[in-house]
C-alpha positions as CSV (number, residue, x, y, z in Angstrom):
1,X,34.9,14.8,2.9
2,X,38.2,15.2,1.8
3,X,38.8,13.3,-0.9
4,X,37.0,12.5,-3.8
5,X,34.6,9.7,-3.4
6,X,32.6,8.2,-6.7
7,X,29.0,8.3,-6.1
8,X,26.5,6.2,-7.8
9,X,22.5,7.8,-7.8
10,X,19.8,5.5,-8.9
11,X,17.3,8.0,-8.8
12,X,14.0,8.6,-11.2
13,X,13.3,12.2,-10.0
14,X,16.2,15.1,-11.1
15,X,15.1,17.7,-8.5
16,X,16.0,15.2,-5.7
17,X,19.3,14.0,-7.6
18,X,20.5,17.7,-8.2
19,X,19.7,18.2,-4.2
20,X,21.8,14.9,-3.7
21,X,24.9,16.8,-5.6
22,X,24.3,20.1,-4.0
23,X,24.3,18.6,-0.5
24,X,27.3,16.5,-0.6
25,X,29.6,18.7,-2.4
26,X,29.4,18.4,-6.6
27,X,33.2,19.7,-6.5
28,X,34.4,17.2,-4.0
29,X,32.9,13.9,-5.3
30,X,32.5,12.5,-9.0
31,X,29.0,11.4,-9.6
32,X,27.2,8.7,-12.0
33,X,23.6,9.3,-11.9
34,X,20.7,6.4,-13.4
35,X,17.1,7.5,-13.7
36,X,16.0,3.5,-13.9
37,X,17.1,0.5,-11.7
38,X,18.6,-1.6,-15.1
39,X,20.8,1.9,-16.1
40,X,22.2,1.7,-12.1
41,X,23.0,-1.4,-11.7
42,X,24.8,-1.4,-14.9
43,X,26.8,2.0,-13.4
44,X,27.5,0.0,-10.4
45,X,29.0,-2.6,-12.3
46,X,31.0,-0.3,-14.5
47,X,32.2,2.6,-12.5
48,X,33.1,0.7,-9.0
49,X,31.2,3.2,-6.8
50,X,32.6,3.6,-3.1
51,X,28.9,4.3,-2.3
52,X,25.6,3.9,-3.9
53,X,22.3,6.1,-2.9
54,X,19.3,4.0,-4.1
55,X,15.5,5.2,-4.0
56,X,13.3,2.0,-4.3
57,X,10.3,3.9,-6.4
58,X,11.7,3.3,-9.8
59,X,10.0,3.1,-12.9
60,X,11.2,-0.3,-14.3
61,X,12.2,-2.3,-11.2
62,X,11.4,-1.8,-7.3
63,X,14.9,-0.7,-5.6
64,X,14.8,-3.9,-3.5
65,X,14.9,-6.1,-6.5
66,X,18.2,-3.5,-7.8
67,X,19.6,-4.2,-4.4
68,X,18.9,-7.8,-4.3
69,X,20.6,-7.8,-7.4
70,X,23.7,-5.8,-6.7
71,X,24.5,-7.9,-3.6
72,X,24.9,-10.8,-5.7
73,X,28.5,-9.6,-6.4
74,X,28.8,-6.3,-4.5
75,X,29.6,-5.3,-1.3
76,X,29.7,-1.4,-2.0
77,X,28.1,0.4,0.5
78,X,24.2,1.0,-0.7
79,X,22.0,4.0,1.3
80,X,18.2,3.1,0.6
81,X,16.6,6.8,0.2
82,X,12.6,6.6,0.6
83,X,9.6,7.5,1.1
84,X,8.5,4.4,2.2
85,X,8.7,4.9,6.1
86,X,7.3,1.6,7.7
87,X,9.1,-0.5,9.6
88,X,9.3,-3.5,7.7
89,X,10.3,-1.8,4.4
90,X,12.8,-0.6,6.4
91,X,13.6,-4.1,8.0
92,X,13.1,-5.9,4.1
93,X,15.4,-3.1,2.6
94,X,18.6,-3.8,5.5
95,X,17.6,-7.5,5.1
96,X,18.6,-7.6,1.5
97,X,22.1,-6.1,2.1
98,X,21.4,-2.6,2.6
99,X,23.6,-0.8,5.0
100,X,21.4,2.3,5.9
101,X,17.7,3.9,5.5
102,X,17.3,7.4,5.1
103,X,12.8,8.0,5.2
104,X,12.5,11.1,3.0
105,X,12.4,13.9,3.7
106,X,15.6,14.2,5.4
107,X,18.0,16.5,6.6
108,X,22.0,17.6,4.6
109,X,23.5,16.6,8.0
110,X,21.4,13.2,8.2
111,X,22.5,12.6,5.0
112,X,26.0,13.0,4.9
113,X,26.6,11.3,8.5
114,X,25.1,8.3,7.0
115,X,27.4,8.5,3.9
116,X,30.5,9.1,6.4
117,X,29.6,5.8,8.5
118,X,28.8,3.8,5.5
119,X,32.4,4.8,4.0
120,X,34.1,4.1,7.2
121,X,32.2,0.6,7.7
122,X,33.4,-0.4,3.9
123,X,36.8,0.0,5.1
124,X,38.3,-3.3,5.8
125,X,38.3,-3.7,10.0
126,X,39.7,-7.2,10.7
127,X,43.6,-7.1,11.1
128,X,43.3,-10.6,9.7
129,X,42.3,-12.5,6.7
130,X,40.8,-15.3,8.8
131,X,39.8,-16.3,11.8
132,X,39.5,-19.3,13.1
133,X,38.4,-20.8,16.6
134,X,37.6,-24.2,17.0
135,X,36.0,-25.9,14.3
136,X,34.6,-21.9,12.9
137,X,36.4,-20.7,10.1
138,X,35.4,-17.2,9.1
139,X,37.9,-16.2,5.5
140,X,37.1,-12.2,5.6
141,X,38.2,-11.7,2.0
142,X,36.7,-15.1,0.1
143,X,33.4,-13.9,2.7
144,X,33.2,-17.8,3.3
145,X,31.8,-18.8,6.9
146,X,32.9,-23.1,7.4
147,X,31.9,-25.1,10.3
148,X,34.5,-28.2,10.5
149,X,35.1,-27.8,7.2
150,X,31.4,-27.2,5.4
151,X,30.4,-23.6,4.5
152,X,27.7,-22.5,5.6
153,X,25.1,-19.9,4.5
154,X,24.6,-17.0,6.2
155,X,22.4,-13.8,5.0
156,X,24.3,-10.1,4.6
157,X,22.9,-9.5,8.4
158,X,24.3,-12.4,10.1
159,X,27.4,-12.2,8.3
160,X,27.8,-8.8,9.4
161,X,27.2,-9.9,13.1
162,X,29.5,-12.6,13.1
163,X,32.5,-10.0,11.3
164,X,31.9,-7.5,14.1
165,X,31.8,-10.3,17.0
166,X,34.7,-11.9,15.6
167,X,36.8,-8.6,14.8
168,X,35.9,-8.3,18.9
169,X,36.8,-11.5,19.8
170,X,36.6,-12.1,23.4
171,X,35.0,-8.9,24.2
172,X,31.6,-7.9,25.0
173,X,30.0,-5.9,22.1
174,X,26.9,-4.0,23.4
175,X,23.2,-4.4,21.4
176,X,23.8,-0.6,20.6
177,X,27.0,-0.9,19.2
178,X,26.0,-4.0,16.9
179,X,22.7,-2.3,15.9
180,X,24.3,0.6,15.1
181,X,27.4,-0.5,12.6
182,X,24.5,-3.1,11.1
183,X,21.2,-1.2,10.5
184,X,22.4,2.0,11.4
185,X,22.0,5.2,14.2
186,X,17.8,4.5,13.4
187,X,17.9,1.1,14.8
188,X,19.8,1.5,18.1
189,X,16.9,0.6,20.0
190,X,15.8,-2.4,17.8
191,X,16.4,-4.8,20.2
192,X,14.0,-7.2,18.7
193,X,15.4,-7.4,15.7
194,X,18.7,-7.7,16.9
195,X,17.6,-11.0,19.4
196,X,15.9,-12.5,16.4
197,X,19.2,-12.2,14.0
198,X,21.2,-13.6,16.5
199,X,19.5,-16.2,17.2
200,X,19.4,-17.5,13.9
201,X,23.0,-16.9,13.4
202,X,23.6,-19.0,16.6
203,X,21.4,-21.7,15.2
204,X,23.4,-22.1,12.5
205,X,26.8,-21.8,13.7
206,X,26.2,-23.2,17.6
207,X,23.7,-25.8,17.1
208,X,25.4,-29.6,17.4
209,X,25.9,-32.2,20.0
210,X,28.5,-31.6,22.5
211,X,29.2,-28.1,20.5
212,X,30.3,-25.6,23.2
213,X,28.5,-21.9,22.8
214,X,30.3,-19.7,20.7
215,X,28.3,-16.5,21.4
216,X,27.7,-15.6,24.6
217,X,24.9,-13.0,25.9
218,X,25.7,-10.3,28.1
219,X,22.4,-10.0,29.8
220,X,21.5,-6.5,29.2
221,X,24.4,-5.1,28.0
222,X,25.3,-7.4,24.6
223,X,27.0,-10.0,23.2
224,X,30.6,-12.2,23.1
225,X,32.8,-14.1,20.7
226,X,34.5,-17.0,23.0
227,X,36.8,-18.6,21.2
228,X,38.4,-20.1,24.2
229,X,34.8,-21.9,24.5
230,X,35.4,-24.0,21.4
């Protein structure tokens, strides 16, 4: 990492927060460090964080109520750390906004290629404000989704689908790529997960009479943004 990014740890145990500092580089970054889930959203608020590294044990709330929380009016890029390793607190965590799931233990270089793709993800990709095709409306800075002019509601997930179809527009974007830039390298071979998501996100935004599809499936391969189709 070359330049200095601001960490914020919401972290109740200090061994694991000094390992945290010591793996990512105490000299290269500037860190804010909560022991409680009340004391790090605060930081989060306050400091502006490029990246937040959140354990869900903590001793006042549970992380996914922090997270829950955060996301209300935060798009920062937020690294659940746990040693909760099922799949569906896995699946619950990335649900409610979380961009990445490191099960502990874990390895220094695990870590910090999940920090380097969260940072580069938070960068903004579309070359435009807003797309439009047809009666879709997608404003990338307002983070306002309208269908012939209502907005409609879309969780962090299928927001984030419909960003990386639509920065793709008219290409085919493969289930690994999607899977990857949404739940991260783990969940490349979620499949499942990834059908079920879009699916709901096509409900929402294809569903009407004489409403061409907007998404198209790649058997096998992934998905497609038609805009020509509207």
């Amino acid at each position: 990492m070359n330049n200095p990014i601001r960490f914020v740890v919401i972290e109740d145990e200090v061994p694991i927060r000094r390992f945290l500092r010591a793996s990512l580089g105490d000299d290269e970054a500037t860190w804010y460090e909560a022991a409680t889930g009340e004391e790090g959203i605060r930081l989060v608020a306050q400091k502006n964080p490029e990246i937040v590294l959140l354990d869900l044990g903590l001793p006042d709330i549970d992380g996914l109520e922090v997270l829950r929380r955060i996301r209300e009016w935060s798009t920062v890029p937020i690294i659940v750390l746990s040693a909760r390793g099922k799949e569906n607190d896995k699946v619950g965590a990335l649900d409610q906004g979380a961009d990445d799931y490191l099960t502990k233990p874990f390895s220094v270089g695990e870590l910090m290629a999940r920090v380097r793709v969260a940072l580069r993800h938070s960068k903004p990709a579309p070359d435009v404000a807003v797309f439009e095709a047809g009666d879709l409306r997608v404003d990338f800075a307002a983070r306002v989704v309208a269908l012939a002019g209502e907005e409609i509601r879309l969780t962090q997930i299928e927001y984030k689908l419909l960003s990386i179809l639509c920065q793709h527009a008219g290409k085919v974007v493969t289930q690994k790529q999607l899977l990857t830039e949404v739940w991260g390298p783990a969940f490349e071979d979620s499949t499942h997960t990834l059908r079920v998501h879009m699916a709901n996100l096509r409900q929402k935004i294809d569903s009407g009479p004489g409403r061409h599809r907007l998404i198209q499936t790649e058997t096998g391969v992934g998905y497609r943004l038609r805009p020509d189709e509207c």
